[in-house]
N, C-alpha and C positions, 0 to 999 in steps of 0.2 A: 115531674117538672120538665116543661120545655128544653130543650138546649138553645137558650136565645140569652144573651147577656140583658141583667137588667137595667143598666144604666144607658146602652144607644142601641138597642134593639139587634145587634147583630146576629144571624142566626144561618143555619147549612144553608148554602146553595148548591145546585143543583147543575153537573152536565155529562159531557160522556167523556168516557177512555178511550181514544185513537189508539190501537197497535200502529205497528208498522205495514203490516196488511191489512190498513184501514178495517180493522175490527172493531167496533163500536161497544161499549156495554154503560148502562148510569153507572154514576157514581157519586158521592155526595161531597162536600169540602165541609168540616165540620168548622165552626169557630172553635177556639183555643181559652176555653171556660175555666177558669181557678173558682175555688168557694174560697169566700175570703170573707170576717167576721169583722165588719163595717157598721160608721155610725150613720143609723137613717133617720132622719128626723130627730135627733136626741138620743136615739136607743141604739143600742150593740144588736143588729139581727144577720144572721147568716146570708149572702148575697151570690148569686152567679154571676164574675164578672168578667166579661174577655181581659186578655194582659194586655191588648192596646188602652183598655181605659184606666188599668191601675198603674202602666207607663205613665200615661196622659195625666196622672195626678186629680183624675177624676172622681176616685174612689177615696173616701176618709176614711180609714182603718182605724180599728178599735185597738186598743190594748189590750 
């Protein structure tokens, strides 16, 4: 499975590491994915979701 949250699409981007002697290398910024056991459509399914969108009150958790 992707590492993209399923509720706003957030997902790595992409750039480089600057040393201090302008040494360059990529590197990636991952988002910050919970699995979190949410009602979709009526039903309890397992969900990847960043923590800004279960902040956000985005996500309805299951019991």
């Amino acid at each position: 499975m992707a590492m993209k949250c399923e509720y706003c699409g957030k997902a790595p981007s992409y750039g480089n590491v600057v040393s201090h002697a302008n040494n360059t290398r990529r590197r990636r910024w991952n988002p910050n994915l919970k699995s979190v056991r949410a009602l979709v459509s009526g039903a309890r399914k397992r969900v990847k979701v960043c923590t800004a969108c279960i902040r956000a009150g985005k996500v309805k958790k299951a019991a």
